[in-house]
N, C-alpha and C positions, 0 to 999 in steps of 0.2 A: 712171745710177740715182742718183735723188739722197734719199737720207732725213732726216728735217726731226723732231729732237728737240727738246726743251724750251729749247735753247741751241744756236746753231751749227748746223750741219746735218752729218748723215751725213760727207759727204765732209770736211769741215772737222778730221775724228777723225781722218780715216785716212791721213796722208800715210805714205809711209814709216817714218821715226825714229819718230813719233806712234803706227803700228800695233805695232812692235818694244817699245816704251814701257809701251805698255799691254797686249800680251800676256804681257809678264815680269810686270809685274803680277799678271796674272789666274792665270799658273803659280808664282809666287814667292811673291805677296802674301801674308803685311804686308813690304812690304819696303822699304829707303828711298832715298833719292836718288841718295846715292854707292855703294849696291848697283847701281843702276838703272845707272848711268857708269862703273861700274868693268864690269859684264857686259858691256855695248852698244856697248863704247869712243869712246860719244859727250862732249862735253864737259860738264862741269856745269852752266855756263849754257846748254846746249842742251836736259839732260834738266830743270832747273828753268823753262825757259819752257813745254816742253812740257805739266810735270807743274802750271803752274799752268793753262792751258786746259783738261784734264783736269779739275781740279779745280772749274771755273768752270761747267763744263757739265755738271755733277754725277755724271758715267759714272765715279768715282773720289773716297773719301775718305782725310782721313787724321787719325791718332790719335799721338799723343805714346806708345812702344812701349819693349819691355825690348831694344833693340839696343844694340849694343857704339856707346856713345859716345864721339868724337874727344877732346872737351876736357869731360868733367864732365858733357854735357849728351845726355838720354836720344835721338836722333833721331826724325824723325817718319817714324811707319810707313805707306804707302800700301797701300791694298785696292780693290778692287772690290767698288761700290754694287752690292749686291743687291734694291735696290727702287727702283732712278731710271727702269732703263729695262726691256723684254721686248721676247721674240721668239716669235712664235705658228708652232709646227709644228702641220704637219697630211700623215697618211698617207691616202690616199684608195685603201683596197684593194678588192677585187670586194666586200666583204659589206658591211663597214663602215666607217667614214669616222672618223678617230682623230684627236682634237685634244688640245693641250697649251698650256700657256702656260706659260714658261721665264724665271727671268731670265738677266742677262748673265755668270754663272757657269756655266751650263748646270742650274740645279737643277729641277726638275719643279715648277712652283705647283700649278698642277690641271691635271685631263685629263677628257677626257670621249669615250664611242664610241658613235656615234648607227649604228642599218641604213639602208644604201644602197636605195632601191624597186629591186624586180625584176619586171619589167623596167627600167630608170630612161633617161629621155631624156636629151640632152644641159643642156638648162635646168634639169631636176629638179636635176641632179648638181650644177649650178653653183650652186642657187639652196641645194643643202645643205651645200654647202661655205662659203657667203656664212653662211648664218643659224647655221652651227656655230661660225665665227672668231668672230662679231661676238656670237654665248652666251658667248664664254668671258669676253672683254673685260667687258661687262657684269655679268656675275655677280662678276667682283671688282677692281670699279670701276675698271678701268685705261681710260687714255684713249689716243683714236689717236696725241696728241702722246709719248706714253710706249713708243710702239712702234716698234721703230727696221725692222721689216720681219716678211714670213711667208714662212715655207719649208714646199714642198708635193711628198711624195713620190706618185708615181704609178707604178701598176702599169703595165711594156706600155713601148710606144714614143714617147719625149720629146723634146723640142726646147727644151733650160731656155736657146736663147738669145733665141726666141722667145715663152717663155714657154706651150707648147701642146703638150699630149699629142694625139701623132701619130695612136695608136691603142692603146685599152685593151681587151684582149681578152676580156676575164671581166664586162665589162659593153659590150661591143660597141659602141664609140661611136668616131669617129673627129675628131679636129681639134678638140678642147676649148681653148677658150682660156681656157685657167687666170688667167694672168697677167691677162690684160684686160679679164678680168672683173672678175675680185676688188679690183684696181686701182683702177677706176673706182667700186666701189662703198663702200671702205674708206678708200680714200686713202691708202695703206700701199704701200712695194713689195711685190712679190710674186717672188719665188725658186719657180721647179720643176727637178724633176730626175727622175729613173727612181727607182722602192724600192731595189733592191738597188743600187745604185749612191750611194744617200741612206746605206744600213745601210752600205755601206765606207768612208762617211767618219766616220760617229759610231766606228766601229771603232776608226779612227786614232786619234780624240781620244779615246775614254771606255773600248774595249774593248782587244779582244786585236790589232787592230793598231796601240798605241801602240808607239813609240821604232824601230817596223818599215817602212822605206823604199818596202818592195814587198810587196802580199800581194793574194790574192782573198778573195772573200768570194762565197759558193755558199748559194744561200737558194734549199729548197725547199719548195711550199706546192701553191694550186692550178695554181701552174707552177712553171717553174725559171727560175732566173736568177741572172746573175753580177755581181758589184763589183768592176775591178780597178783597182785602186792600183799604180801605177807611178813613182818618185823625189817621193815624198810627193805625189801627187794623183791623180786619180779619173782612169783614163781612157775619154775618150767617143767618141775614133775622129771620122772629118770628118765623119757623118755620124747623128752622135751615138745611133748603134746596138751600143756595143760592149755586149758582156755576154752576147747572145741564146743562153748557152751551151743551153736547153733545146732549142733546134734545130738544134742540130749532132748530125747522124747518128750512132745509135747500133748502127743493124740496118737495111740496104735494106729487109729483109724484111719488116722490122717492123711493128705498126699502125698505121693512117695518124692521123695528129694533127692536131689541132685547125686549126693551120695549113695544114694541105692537103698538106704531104709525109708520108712513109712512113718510120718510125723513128728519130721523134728523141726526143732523153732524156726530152723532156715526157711521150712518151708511154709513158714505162715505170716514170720513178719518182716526176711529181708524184703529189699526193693523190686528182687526180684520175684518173689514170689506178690507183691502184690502187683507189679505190671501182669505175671501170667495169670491171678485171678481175674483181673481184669478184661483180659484176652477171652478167657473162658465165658465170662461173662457176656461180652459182647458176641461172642456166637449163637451165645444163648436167647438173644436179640432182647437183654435187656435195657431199660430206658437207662440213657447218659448224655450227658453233655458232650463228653468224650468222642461219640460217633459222629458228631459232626466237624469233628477237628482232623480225623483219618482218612485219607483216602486208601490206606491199607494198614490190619492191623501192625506187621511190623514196623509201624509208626511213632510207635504207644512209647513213652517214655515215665520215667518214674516223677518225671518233672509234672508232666500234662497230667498225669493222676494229682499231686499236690495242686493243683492250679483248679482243676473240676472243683477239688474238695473244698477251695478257697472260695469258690464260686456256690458251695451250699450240695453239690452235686451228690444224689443220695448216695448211688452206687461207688463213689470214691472217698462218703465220708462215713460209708458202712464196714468198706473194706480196710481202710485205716484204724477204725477202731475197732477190730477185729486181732488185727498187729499188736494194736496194743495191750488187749485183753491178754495174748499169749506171750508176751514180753512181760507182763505181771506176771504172771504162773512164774517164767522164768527165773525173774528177778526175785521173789520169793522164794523161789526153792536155793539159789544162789545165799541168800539172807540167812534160810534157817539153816545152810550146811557151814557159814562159813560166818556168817554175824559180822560182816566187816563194819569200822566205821562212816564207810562213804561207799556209795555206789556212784559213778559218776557214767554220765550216758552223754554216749556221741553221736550222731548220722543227722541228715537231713529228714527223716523222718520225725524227729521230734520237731521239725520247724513246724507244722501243724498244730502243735500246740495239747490246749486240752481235751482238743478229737483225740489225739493219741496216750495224753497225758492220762485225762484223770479215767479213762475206762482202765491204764495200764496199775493205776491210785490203788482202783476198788479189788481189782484183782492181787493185787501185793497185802492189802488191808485182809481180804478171804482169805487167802492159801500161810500167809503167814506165821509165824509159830505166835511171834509179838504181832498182835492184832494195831500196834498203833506204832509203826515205827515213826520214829520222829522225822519229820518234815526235811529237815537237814540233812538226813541221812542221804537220802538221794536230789543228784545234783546234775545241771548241766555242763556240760564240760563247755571249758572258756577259748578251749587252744582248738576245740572242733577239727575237722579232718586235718588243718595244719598240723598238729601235734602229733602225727605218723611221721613225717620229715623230722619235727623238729625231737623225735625220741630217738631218731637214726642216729642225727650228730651228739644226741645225748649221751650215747653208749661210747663215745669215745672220750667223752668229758671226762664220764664217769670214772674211767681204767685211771683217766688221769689224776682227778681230784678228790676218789675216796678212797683214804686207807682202803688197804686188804682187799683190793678187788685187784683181779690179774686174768 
Protein backbone atom coordinates (compact mmCIF):
# COMPACT_ATOMS: atom_id res chain seq x y z
CA UNK A 1 0.00 0.00 0.00
CA UNK A 2 1.67 2.95 -1.01
CA UNK A 3 0.21 6.66 -0.09
CA UNK A 4 1.43 9.62 -2.05
CA UNK A 5 1.21 12.97 -0.02
CA UNK A 6 2.15 16.39 -0.89
CA UNK A 7 5.95 15.40 0.04
CA UNK A 8 7.43 11.90 0.30
CA UNK A 9 5.09 9.26 0.12
CA UNK A 10 3.06 7.24 2.81
CA UNK A 11 5.65 4.81 3.40
CA UNK A 12 8.50 7.26 3.71
CA UNK A 13 6.48 8.54 7.16
CA UNK A 14 6.18 5.31 8.58
CA UNK A 15 9.31 3.40 9.27
CA UNK A 16 9.56 2.29 12.73
CA UNK A 17 11.44 5.23 14.97
CA UNK A 18 9.41 7.64 12.32
CA UNK A 19 5.95 6.03 13.32
CA UNK A 20 7.08 6.05 17.34
CA UNK A 21 8.12 9.90 16.60
CA UNK A 22 5.26 10.93 15.37
CA UNK A 23 2.71 9.26 17.64
CA UNK A 24 4.43 10.79 20.85
CA UNK A 25 3.79 13.71 19.02
CA UNK A 26 0.20 13.38 18.16
CA UNK A 27 -0.28 11.91 22.15
CA UNK A 28 2.11 14.47 23.79
CA UNK A 29 2.20 17.34 21.54
CA UNK A 30 3.46 20.41 21.91
CA UNK A 31 6.41 18.66 22.93
CA UNK A 32 10.17 18.97 22.04
CA UNK A 33 12.97 17.21 20.95
CA UNK A 34 14.76 16.11 23.93
CA UNK A 35 11.21 15.03 25.37
CA UNK A 36 10.89 13.15 22.05
CA UNK A 37 14.72 11.23 23.06
CA UNK A 38 14.48 11.10 26.36
CA UNK A 39 10.81 8.91 26.10
CA UNK A 40 11.94 6.94 22.95
CA UNK A 41 15.43 6.33 24.20
CA UNK A 42 16.50 7.07 20.62
CA UNK A 43 19.45 9.28 20.08
CA UNK A 44 19.13 12.97 19.38
CA UNK A 45 20.39 13.10 16.15
CA UNK A 46 18.20 10.28 15.42
CA UNK A 47 14.89 12.06 16.70
CA UNK A 48 16.33 15.51 14.88
CA UNK A 49 16.64 13.95 11.54
CA UNK A 50 13.69 12.28 11.92
CA UNK A 51 11.76 15.38 13.31
CA UNK A 52 13.29 17.45 10.38
CA UNK A 53 11.56 15.06 7.53
CA UNK A 54 8.52 15.33 9.59
CA UNK A 55 8.67 18.79 9.37
CA UNK A 56 9.59 19.00 5.46
CA UNK A 57 6.58 16.95 4.66
CA UNK A 58 4.45 19.19 6.51
CA UNK A 59 2.42 16.12 8.76
CA UNK A 60 4.27 18.33 11.76
CA UNK A 61 4.92 21.86 12.96
CA UNK A 62 6.74 23.65 15.32
CA UNK A 63 6.38 26.85 17.51
CA UNK A 64 9.03 28.31 19.80
CA UNK A 65 6.95 27.18 23.39
CA UNK A 66 6.72 27.88 27.34
CA UNK A 67 9.11 24.60 27.94
CA UNK A 68 11.55 24.18 30.59
CA UNK A 69 14.72 25.55 28.69
CA UNK A 70 18.39 23.86 29.12
CA UNK A 71 20.47 27.03 28.83
CA UNK A 72 18.18 30.39 28.69
CA UNK A 73 16.58 29.41 25.61
CA UNK A 74 12.76 28.72 25.38
CA UNK A 75 12.74 25.08 23.03
CA UNK A 76 10.88 24.50 20.09
CA UNK A 77 7.60 22.70 20.71
CA UNK A 78 6.39 20.11 17.87
CA UNK A 79 2.46 19.47 17.29
CA UNK A 80 0.51 17.88 14.73
CA UNK A 81 -0.65 19.82 11.56
CA UNK A 82 -4.24 19.78 11.55
CA UNK A 83 -4.86 21.06 8.04
CA UNK A 84 -1.74 19.40 5.93
CA UNK A 85 -3.25 16.28 5.66
CA UNK A 86 -7.12 14.04 5.99
CA UNK A 87 -8.47 10.78 6.30
CA UNK A 88 -12.07 10.00 4.88
CA UNK A 89 -14.14 7.45 6.98
CA UNK A 90 -17.01 6.13 5.70
CA UNK A 91 -19.65 3.50 7.66
CA UNK A 92 -21.70 1.86 4.92
CA UNK A 93 -24.72 0.43 7.16
CA UNK A 94 -28.08 -1.37 5.93
CA UNK A 95 -29.97 2.18 5.79
CA UNK A 96 -27.57 4.78 5.42
CA UNK A 97 -24.16 5.22 4.26
CA UNK A 98 -22.07 7.67 6.91
CA UNK A 99 -19.27 9.84 5.68
CA UNK A 100 -16.65 12.00 7.58
CA UNK A 101 -13.69 13.72 6.75
CA UNK A 102 -11.14 13.92 9.71
CA UNK A 103 -7.73 15.33 10.06
CA UNK A 104 -4.65 13.65 11.34
CA UNK A 105 -5.59 14.29 15.06
CA UNK A 106 -8.59 12.33 14.61
CA UNK A 107 -11.05 15.70 14.74
CA UNK A 108 -14.49 15.36 12.86
CA UNK A 109 -14.31 18.47 9.73
CA UNK A 110 -17.56 17.41 8.39
CA UNK A 111 -19.92 14.62 7.96
CA UNK A 112 -22.53 13.90 6.00
CA UNK A 113 -25.43 10.68 5.92
CA UNK A 114 -27.01 10.08 2.56
CA UNK A 115 -30.02 6.72 2.38
CA UNK A 116 -28.95 3.64 0.90
CA UNK A 117 -31.79 2.57 -2.23
CA UNK A 118 -33.84 -0.27 -1.19
CA UNK A 119 -33.57 -2.60 -2.69
CA UNK A 120 -29.81 -1.24 -3.75
CA UNK A 121 -27.70 -3.32 -6.32
CA UNK A 122 -24.31 -4.00 -6.14
CA UNK A 123 -23.08 -0.89 -8.56
CA UNK A 124 -25.76 1.42 -7.02
CA UNK A 125 -23.96 0.85 -3.57
CA UNK A 126 -20.58 1.47 -5.05
CA UNK A 127 -21.46 4.13 -7.17
CA UNK A 128 -22.96 5.80 -3.57
CA UNK A 129 -20.16 5.25 -1.79
CA UNK A 130 -17.92 6.88 -4.80
CA UNK A 131 -20.10 10.04 -5.19
CA UNK A 132 -20.42 10.41 -1.05
CA UNK A 133 -16.23 10.32 -0.69
CA UNK A 134 -15.72 12.47 -3.50
CA UNK A 135 -19.02 15.30 -1.92
CA UNK A 136 -17.07 15.58 1.01
CA UNK A 137 -13.56 16.33 -0.57
CA UNK A 138 -15.10 18.72 -2.86
CA UNK A 139 -17.37 20.64 -0.62
CA UNK A 140 -14.23 21.68 1.45
CA UNK A 141 -11.79 21.93 -1.18
CA UNK A 142 -9.50 19.16 -0.06
CA UNK A 143 -7.50 17.60 -2.77
CA UNK A 144 -6.71 13.92 -3.49
CA UNK A 145 -2.84 14.77 -2.88
CA UNK A 146 -4.03 15.88 0.78
CA UNK A 147 -5.47 12.49 1.47
CA UNK A 148 -3.33 10.25 2.88
CA UNK A 149 -6.20 7.20 2.44
CA UNK A 150 -10.17 6.05 3.20
CA UNK A 151 -11.27 3.69 5.74
CA UNK A 152 -14.62 1.88 5.19
CA UNK A 153 -16.63 0.14 7.77
CA UNK A 154 -19.04 -2.56 6.61
CA UNK A 155 -21.79 -4.26 8.05
CA UNK A 156 -21.76 -8.38 7.63
CA UNK A 157 -18.84 -10.35 6.50
CA UNK A 158 -15.12 -8.70 5.32
CA UNK A 159 -12.01 -9.60 3.81
CA UNK A 160 -10.10 -5.95 4.70
CA UNK A 161 -7.08 -7.84 3.16
CA UNK A 162 -8.79 -8.16 0.05
CA UNK A 163 -10.37 -5.26 0.36
CA UNK A 164 -14.21 -6.99 -0.27
CA UNK A 165 -17.21 -7.34 1.78
CA UNK A 166 -18.00 -10.97 1.65
CA UNK A 167 -21.49 -10.55 2.39
CA UNK A 168 -23.84 -7.80 3.79
CA UNK A 169 -26.78 -9.02 4.92
CA UNK A 170 -29.25 -6.21 5.54
CA UNK A 171 -28.79 -5.23 1.93
CA UNK A 172 -28.12 -8.66 0.44
CA UNK A 173 -25.35 -8.38 -1.73
CA UNK A 174 -22.44 -10.43 -1.85
CA UNK A 175 -18.48 -9.97 -2.95
CA UNK A 176 -18.40 -6.00 -3.16
CA UNK A 177 -15.25 -4.87 -3.94
CA UNK A 178 -14.92 -2.08 -1.87
CA UNK A 179 -11.32 -1.41 -2.22
CA UNK A 180 -11.10 -1.74 -6.08
CA UNK A 181 -13.54 0.19 -6.72
CA UNK A 182 -13.07 3.16 -5.00
CA UNK A 183 -9.26 2.74 -5.67
CA UNK A 184 -9.48 3.08 -9.16
CA UNK A 185 -11.86 5.66 -9.20
CA UNK A 186 -10.18 8.12 -6.35
CA UNK A 187 -6.74 7.28 -6.54
CA UNK A 188 -6.53 7.04 -2.76
CA UNK A 189 -5.98 3.72 -0.74
CA UNK A 190 -8.86 2.28 0.37
CA UNK A 191 -8.97 0.41 4.09
CA UNK A 192 -12.11 -2.03 4.79
CA UNK A 193 -13.02 -3.75 7.83
CA UNK A 194 -16.31 -5.28 9.54
CA UNK A 195 -18.56 -2.18 11.74
CA UNK A 196 -18.21 -3.57 14.92
CA UNK A 197 -14.87 -4.71 14.65
CA UNK A 198 -13.99 -0.77 13.03
CA UNK A 199 -16.15 0.53 16.56
CA UNK A 200 -13.35 -1.67 18.75
CA UNK A 201 -10.84 -0.01 17.48
CA UNK A 202 -12.04 3.67 17.66
CA UNK A 203 -12.78 2.40 21.27
CA UNK A 204 -9.16 1.79 21.92
CA UNK A 205 -7.96 5.12 20.79
CA UNK A 206 -11.01 7.73 21.57
CA UNK A 207 -13.34 5.49 23.95
CA UNK A 208 -13.68 3.21 26.82
CA UNK A 209 -11.16 0.86 25.63
CA UNK A 210 -8.28 3.35 25.93
CA UNK A 211 -5.15 2.20 28.26
CA UNK A 212 -7.23 -1.54 28.12
CA UNK A 213 -5.10 -4.35 26.58
CA UNK A 214 -8.12 -6.63 25.98
CA UNK A 215 -11.79 -5.80 25.77
CA UNK A 216 -14.99 -6.57 23.38
CA UNK A 217 -17.09 -4.48 22.02
CA UNK A 218 -21.12 -5.93 21.64
CA UNK A 219 -23.09 -3.60 19.21
CA UNK A 220 -26.48 -4.15 18.91
CA UNK A 221 -28.67 -2.77 16.06
CA UNK A 222 -30.53 -4.61 13.10
CA UNK A 223 -28.13 -7.36 14.03
CA UNK A 224 -25.56 -8.22 16.66
CA UNK A 225 -22.15 -8.31 16.55
CA UNK A 226 -18.95 -8.30 18.22
CA UNK A 227 -15.33 -6.27 18.38
CA UNK A 228 -12.60 -8.14 20.02
CA UNK A 229 -9.49 -6.75 20.98
CA UNK A 230 -7.00 -8.92 22.17
CA UNK A 231 -3.05 -7.55 23.40
CA UNK A 232 -3.92 -4.13 21.91
CA UNK A 233 -5.41 -5.30 18.34
CA UNK A 234 -8.62 -6.26 16.64
CA UNK A 235 -8.89 -9.82 16.38
CA UNK A 236 -10.10 -11.31 12.87
CA UNK A 237 -9.52 -14.99 13.36
CA UNK A 238 -7.78 -16.83 9.75
CA UNK A 239 -10.71 -16.30 8.30
CA UNK A 240 -11.53 -13.07 9.07
CA UNK A 241 -14.99 -14.13 10.65
CA UNK A 242 -14.32 -13.42 14.16
CA UNK A 243 -17.15 -11.60 16.06
CA UNK A 244 -20.31 -13.31 14.47
CA UNK A 245 -21.37 -13.33 18.20
CA UNK A 246 -25.20 -12.94 16.83
CA UNK A 247 -25.12 -16.50 15.65
CA UNK A 248 -23.95 -18.32 18.29
CA UNK A 249 -27.02 -20.33 19.76
CA UNK A 250 -28.89 -18.99 22.12
CA UNK A 251 -32.22 -21.57 22.35
CA UNK A 252 -32.24 -24.86 19.85
CA UNK A 253 -35.78 -24.12 20.09
CA UNK A 254 -35.57 -21.01 19.20
CA UNK A 255 -36.95 -18.77 16.00
CA UNK A 256 -35.29 -19.56 13.08
CA UNK A 257 -33.05 -16.42 11.84
CA UNK A 258 -32.36 -14.77 9.18
CA UNK A 259 -29.43 -16.85 8.70
CA UNK A 260 -31.15 -20.03 8.26
CA UNK A 261 -30.37 -21.65 11.74
CA UNK A 262 -32.80 -21.76 14.82
CA UNK A 263 -31.92 -19.66 17.92
CA UNK A 264 -29.24 -17.41 17.69
CA UNK A 265 -28.99 -14.06 19.60
CA UNK A 266 -29.90 -12.30 16.41
CA UNK A 267 -32.86 -13.55 16.59
CA UNK A 268 -33.94 -12.51 19.98
CA UNK A 269 -32.35 -9.33 20.77
CA UNK A 270 -31.54 -7.36 17.66
CA UNK A 271 -34.06 -4.49 16.62
CA UNK A 272 -35.07 -6.48 14.34
CA UNK A 273 -36.14 -9.37 15.81
CA UNK A 274 -38.01 -7.33 18.56
CA UNK A 275 -40.12 -5.22 15.85
CA UNK A 276 -40.91 -8.94 14.35
CA UNK A 277 -41.90 -10.09 17.81
CA UNK A 278 -43.83 -7.41 17.97
CA UNK A 279 -45.65 -7.91 14.64
CA UNK A 280 -46.46 -11.38 15.85
CA UNK A 281 -47.67 -10.26 18.63
CA UNK A 282 -50.13 -7.83 17.41
CA UNK A 283 -51.69 -10.51 15.09
CA UNK A 284 -51.98 -12.42 17.95
CA UNK A 285 -54.29 -9.49 18.99
CA UNK A 286 -52.54 -8.80 22.01
CA UNK A 287 -53.15 -5.64 24.27
CA UNK A 288 -50.55 -2.56 23.32
CA UNK A 289 -50.35 0.92 22.97
CA UNK A 290 -48.68 0.27 19.78
CA UNK A 291 -51.96 -0.70 17.92
CA UNK A 292 -53.22 2.39 18.17
CA UNK A 293 -50.37 4.29 16.56
CA UNK A 294 -50.62 1.64 13.21
CA UNK A 295 -52.72 1.94 10.63
CA UNK A 296 -50.57 -1.01 9.11
CA UNK A 297 -48.27 -3.21 10.74
CA UNK A 298 -45.43 -2.54 8.36
CA UNK A 299 -45.47 0.74 10.37
CA UNK A 300 -43.96 -0.71 13.34
CA UNK A 301 -40.46 0.74 13.86
CA UNK A 302 -37.96 -0.12 16.56
CA UNK A 303 -38.42 3.52 17.58
CA UNK A 304 -42.36 3.22 18.35
CA UNK A 305 -41.50 -0.10 20.39
CA UNK A 306 -38.89 2.16 22.72
CA UNK A 307 -41.45 4.94 22.91
CA UNK A 308 -44.48 2.21 24.12
CA UNK A 309 -41.93 0.79 26.63
CA UNK A 310 -41.19 4.46 27.64
CA UNK A 311 -44.83 5.00 28.03
CA UNK A 312 -44.94 1.77 30.73
CA UNK A 313 -46.36 -0.37 27.70
CA UNK A 314 -46.37 -4.05 28.93
CA UNK A 315 -46.10 -5.85 25.70
CA UNK A 316 -42.89 -3.52 24.65
CA UNK A 317 -41.36 -3.62 28.19
CA UNK A 318 -41.78 -7.49 28.22
CA UNK A 319 -40.33 -7.83 25.00
CA UNK A 320 -37.21 -5.67 25.82
CA UNK A 321 -36.47 -7.40 28.68
CA UNK A 322 -36.50 -10.54 27.08
CA UNK A 323 -33.46 -8.94 24.74
CA UNK A 324 -31.96 -8.46 27.37
CA UNK A 325 -32.19 -11.60 29.39
CA UNK A 326 -30.47 -13.26 26.22
CA UNK A 327 -27.86 -10.57 25.75
CA UNK A 328 -26.89 -11.92 29.32
CA UNK A 329 -26.53 -15.50 28.37
CA UNK A 330 -24.53 -13.91 25.74
CA UNK A 331 -22.40 -11.65 27.41
CA UNK A 332 -21.53 -14.30 29.75
CA UNK A 333 -20.62 -16.86 27.70
CA UNK A 334 -18.36 -14.24 25.90
CA UNK A 335 -16.82 -13.49 29.76
CA UNK A 336 -16.21 -17.07 30.55
CA UNK A 337 -14.41 -17.89 26.98
CA UNK A 338 -12.48 -14.92 26.81
CA UNK A 339 -12.30 -13.00 30.48
CA UNK A 340 -11.79 -9.60 28.85
CA UNK A 341 -11.27 -6.57 30.93
CA UNK A 342 -14.26 -4.37 29.56
CA UNK A 343 -17.05 -5.43 27.68
CA UNK A 344 -18.22 -2.28 26.26
CA UNK A 345 -22.03 -2.20 24.60
CA UNK A 346 -23.38 -0.16 21.78
CA UNK A 347 -27.14 0.27 20.09
CA UNK A 348 -29.92 2.01 20.94
CA UNK A 349 -31.31 -0.64 22.64
CA UNK A 350 -29.67 0.04 25.79
CA UNK A 351 -31.23 3.48 25.80
CA UNK A 352 -34.06 1.74 27.77
CA UNK A 353 -32.09 1.56 30.33
CA UNK A 354 -32.62 -0.86 33.31
CA UNK A 355 -35.71 -2.63 31.30
CA UNK A 356 -32.85 -3.83 29.29
CA UNK A 357 -30.09 -3.46 31.79
CA UNK A 358 -30.47 -5.18 34.85
CA UNK A 359 -32.68 -8.41 33.51
CA UNK A 360 -29.35 -8.50 31.04
CA UNK A 361 -27.29 -7.82 35.18
CA UNK A 362 -28.97 -11.11 36.45
CA UNK A 363 -28.42 -13.25 33.63
CA UNK A 364 -24.53 -12.48 33.35
CA UNK A 365 -24.54 -12.70 37.47
CA UNK A 366 -26.39 -16.86 36.66
CA UNK A 367 -24.66 -18.14 33.62
CA UNK A 368 -21.17 -16.77 34.64
CA UNK A 369 -18.16 -18.65 35.75
CA UNK A 370 -17.21 -15.28 38.28
CA UNK A 371 -20.73 -15.07 39.69
CA UNK A 372 -19.76 -11.26 40.59
CA UNK A 373 -18.11 -9.74 37.86
CA UNK A 374 -17.18 -6.24 38.78
CA UNK A 375 -19.54 -3.54 37.93
CA UNK A 376 -16.73 -1.80 35.83
CA UNK A 377 -16.32 -4.47 33.72
CA UNK A 378 -19.14 -3.78 31.62
CA UNK A 379 -19.56 -0.35 30.24
CA UNK A 380 -21.52 1.88 27.90
CA UNK A 381 -19.95 2.91 25.02
CA UNK A 382 -19.33 6.77 24.92
CA UNK A 383 -18.67 7.23 20.88
CA UNK A 384 -22.26 5.10 20.33
CA UNK A 385 -23.09 4.32 16.64
CA UNK A 386 -20.62 7.36 15.79
CA UNK A 387 -17.75 5.15 16.56
CA UNK A 388 -18.37 2.81 13.31
CA UNK A 389 -17.26 6.05 11.17
CA UNK A 390 -15.07 7.20 13.42
CA UNK A 391 -13.09 3.40 13.47
CA UNK A 392 -13.18 3.65 9.38
CA UNK A 393 -10.92 6.86 9.56
CA UNK A 394 -9.18 5.12 12.52
CA UNK A 395 -7.71 2.34 10.42
CA UNK A 396 -5.85 4.73 8.40
CA UNK A 397 -4.49 6.66 11.40
CA UNK A 398 -3.49 3.55 12.65
CA UNK A 399 -1.01 2.26 9.35
CA UNK A 400 0.13 5.69 9.92
CA UNK A 401 0.92 6.14 13.58
CA UNK A 402 1.67 2.63 14.92
CA UNK A 403 4.92 1.08 14.61
CA UNK A 404 4.69 -2.35 12.74
CA UNK A 405 1.44 -2.12 11.33
CA UNK A 406 1.43 -2.41 7.33
Amino acid sequence: MHYVPKKGSFESMKSTNKSSVLNLIRVRGPISRADIAKITKLTPPTVSTIVAELLTEDIIYEKQGTGKATGGRKPFMLSLSDSSYYVVGVYAAAEVVHTVLSNLKGDIVSEKKSPVPDPATKDQFLRLLDAEIKNQLEQNNITKQSVLGIGVAMHGLVDPDKGIALFSPHLNLENIPVKEYLEERIKVPVLIENDVRALSLAESWYGEGQEVSDFICLSVGLGVGSGIFINNDIYKGPYNTSGEIGHTIVDVNGPRCRCGNYGCLEAFASEYAVVNKIKKDLRLGKTTLIRDWLNDERELTFDLVMKAADQGDRLACDTLQESGRFLGIAIANLYNLLTPSKIILEGRIFKAGEMVLEPMKQMIKQCSIQHSINEDTIVLSRLGKKGMVVGAYTLVLRELFTPGIS
